[in-house]
N, C-alpha and C positions, 0 to 999 in steps of 0.2 A: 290803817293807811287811809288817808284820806287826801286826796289826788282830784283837784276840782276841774271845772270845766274849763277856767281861765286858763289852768297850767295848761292844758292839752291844747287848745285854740292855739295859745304861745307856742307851745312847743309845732305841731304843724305846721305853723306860719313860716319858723324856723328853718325846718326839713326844706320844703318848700319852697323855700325864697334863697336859701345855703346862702344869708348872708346875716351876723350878728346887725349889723347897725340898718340894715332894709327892714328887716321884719319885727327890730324895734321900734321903729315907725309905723308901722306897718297894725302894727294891735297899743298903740300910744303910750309906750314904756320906754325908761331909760335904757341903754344898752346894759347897764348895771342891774339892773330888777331882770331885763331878762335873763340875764347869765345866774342870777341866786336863781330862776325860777328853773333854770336847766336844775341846776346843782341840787335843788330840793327835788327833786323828781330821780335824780340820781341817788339818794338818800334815801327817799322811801322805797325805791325799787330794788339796791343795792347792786346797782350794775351802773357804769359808763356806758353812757347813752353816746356819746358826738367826740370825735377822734378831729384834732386840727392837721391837716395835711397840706403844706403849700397855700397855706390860705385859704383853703377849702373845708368847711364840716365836711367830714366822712361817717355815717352812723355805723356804730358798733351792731353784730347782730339785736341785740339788745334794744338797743336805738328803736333798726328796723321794725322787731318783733311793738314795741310799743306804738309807733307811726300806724301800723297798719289797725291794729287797736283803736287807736285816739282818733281816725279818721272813721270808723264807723258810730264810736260814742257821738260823736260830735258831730255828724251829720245826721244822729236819730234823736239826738238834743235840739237844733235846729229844726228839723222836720216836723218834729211835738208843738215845740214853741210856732210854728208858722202855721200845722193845723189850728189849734187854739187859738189863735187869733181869727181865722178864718170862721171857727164855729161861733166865737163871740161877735162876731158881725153876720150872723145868723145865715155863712155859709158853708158846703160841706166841703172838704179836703178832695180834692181831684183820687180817681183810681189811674196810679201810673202805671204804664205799661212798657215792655220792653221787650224787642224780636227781632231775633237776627233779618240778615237782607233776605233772604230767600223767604223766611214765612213771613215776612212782610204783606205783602200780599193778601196773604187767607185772616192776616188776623184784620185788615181793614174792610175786608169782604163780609167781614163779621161781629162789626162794630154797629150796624141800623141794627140790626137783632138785641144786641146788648142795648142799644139806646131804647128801644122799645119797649122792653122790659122791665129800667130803670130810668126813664127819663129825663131825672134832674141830674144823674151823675156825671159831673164833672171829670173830663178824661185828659189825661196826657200819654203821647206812645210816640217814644222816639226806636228808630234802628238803628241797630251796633252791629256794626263791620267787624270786629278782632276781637276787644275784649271778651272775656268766658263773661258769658250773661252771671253767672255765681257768684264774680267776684264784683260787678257791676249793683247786683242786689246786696251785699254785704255791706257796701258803704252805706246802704239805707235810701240810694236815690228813686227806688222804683220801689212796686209792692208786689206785681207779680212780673214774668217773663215767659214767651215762649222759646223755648229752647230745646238742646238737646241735653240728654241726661247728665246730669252731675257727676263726677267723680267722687264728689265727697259727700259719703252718704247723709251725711245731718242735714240735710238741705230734704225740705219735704218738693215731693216731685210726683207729679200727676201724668201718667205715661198718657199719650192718645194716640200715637201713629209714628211706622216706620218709614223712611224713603230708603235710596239708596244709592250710591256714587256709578256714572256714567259720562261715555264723552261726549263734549258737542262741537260739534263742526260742522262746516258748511256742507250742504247737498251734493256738491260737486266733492268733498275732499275722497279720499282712495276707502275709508273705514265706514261709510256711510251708509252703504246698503249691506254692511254687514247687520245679523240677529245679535250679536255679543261680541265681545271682544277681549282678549286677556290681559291680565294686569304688564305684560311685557309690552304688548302692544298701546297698552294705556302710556305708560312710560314713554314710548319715544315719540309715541303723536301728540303727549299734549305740552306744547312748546308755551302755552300760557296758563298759569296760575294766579289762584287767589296765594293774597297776606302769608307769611309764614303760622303766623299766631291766629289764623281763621280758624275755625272750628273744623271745617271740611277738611280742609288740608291735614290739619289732625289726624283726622282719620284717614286720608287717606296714606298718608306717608307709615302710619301704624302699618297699613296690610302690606306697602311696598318693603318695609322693613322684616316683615315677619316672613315676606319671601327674598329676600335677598337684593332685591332689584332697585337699583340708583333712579331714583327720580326727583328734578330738580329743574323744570321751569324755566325759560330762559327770559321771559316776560312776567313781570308780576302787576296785576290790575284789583284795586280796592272797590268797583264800584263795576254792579252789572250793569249799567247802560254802557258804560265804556266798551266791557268786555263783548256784549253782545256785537255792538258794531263791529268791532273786528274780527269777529266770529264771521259775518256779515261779511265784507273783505275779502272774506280769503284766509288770513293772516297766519289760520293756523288751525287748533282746536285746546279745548278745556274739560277738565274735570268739576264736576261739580253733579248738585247732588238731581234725584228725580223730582224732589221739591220745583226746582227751579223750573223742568218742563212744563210743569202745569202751571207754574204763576204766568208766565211770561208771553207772548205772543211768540213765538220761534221762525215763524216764516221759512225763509231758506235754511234755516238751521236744521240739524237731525241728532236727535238724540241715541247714542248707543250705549247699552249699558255694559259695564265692565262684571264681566264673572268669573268664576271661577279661582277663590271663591267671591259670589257676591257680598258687598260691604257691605251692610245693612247701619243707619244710624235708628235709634229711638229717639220723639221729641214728645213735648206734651209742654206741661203749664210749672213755671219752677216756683215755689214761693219765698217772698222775702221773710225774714226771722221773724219780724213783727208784725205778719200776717196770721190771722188764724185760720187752722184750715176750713172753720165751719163759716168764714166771713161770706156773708151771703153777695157780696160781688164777685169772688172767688167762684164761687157754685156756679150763680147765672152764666160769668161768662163761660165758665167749663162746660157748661149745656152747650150754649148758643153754639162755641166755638167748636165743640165735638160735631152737631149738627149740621154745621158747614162744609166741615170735615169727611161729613157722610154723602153731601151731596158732591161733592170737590170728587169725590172716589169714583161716584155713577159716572161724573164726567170723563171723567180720564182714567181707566182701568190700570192696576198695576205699579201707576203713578206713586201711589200712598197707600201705605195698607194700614188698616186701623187696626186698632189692639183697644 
């Protein structure tokens, strides 16, 4: 089978744009050459890739299974191609990085450490809100992540440390000078949440489910500075994780933790496919970062427990 790069680019553009005569434009083919080039991809695959619906592509699982495919081929074809360019102009390829909001924070805390060690490396580190960091590395746009553990074992994963979910709310709110609190009482005080598809929220809804207990938010907020301000407020309180008390300044805020039982997360360093694990920007930062990690603990007892 031989399936080239054109096809795939074509076919994405496709997915993407759900319109034949856009995205024949769009990679400068006839609407004809793109439909044979569906049609041979449907050939060599021997499945119906694209369902016509009211005028709409609709992808067959088929389709699907192939899009998510062609979209990491073809972002690790691009990535090569624009390294190589960059080393022929006798520069080196950025180390990209990627970290949820909460460990934001500790990995920029520990970015002079890594630049001192490697001083010409070139860095990129964007944070993600919702997306699973795993599916984020797959398309090929990063090289490593801090994250929390994978569900899918094939992803090499470097554990460093556990937090664990607790509420926040203003000093004044009724739960505050409580030492813990239970997952029932978590449920009705925390009237604001993160994203559905957050990581946190993951988990926490896992433990609300595996006790029986309805929890559902009546505020949903994407972004901690928002959410802190209204924490600030009055407005209410949230779940979220221990990570978060040490990044942030909390002022009138109080953290209480939810137990019984306590949720614990794992996070550490996830690697992308076309990472090795002996890559020695992988190593340094895994030092640097671990050591940061160890001072971050002295600061703030409890906060983060390393593993």
């Amino acid at each position: 089978m031989d399936v080239s790069y054109r096809q795939l680019k074509a076919f994405i553009h496709l997915v993407e744009i759900g319109s034949m005569t856009a995205a024949a434009e769009a990679v400068h083919l006839s609407q004809s050459a793109l439909s044979q080039i569906v049609k041979r991809l449907e050939e060599q695959l021997n499945s119906q890739l694209l369902l016509r619906e009211k005028r709409q592509l609709i992808l067959t699982p088929a389709g699907e299974a192939l899009y998510r495919e062609a979209r990491i081929i073809v972002n690790r074809l691009e990535r090569l191609r624009a390294e190589n360019d960059l080393q022929a102009q006798g520069k080196r390829p950025p180390f990209r990085i990627a970290t949820l909001y909460t460990t934001a924070p500790l990995v920029t805390e520990s970015l002079p450490d890594l630049l001192r060690q490697l001083p010409d490396l070139p860095l990129e580190l964007e944070e993600i809100g919702s997306l699973p960091l795993s599916m984020v590395l797959s398309k090929g746009e990063f090289d490593i992540a801090v994250s929390t553990a994978p569900f899918d074992a094939s992803y090499h994963f470097i554990p460093l440390y556990r937090d664990f979910i607790g509420l926040y709310c203003h000093r004044d709110h009724p739960l505050a000078c409580q030492a813990s609190i239970s997952w029932e009482q978590a449920a009705q005080a925390a009237n604001i949440g993160v994203p559905p598809d957050n990581n946190l929220r993951l988990h926490a809804e896992h433990t609300f489910t595996q006790l029986g207990i309805h929890y559902q938010p009546g505020i949903t907020v994407a972004q901690p500075s928002t959410m802190l301000g209204m924490l600030r407020a009055g407005m209410g309180a949230a779940l979220l994780s221990s990570t978060f008390a040490y990044c942030q300044p909390l002022g009138d805020i109080v953290f209480v933790p939810v137990a019984e039982p306590r949720e614990y997360r794992t996070l550490g360093l996830l690697l992308g496919a076309h990472v090795a694990r002996d890559d020695h920007r992988v190593q340094v930062f895994s030092q640097v970062f671990r050591e940061h990690l160890l001072r971050a603990a002295a600061l703030r007892e409890n906060a983060i427990m390393l593993l």
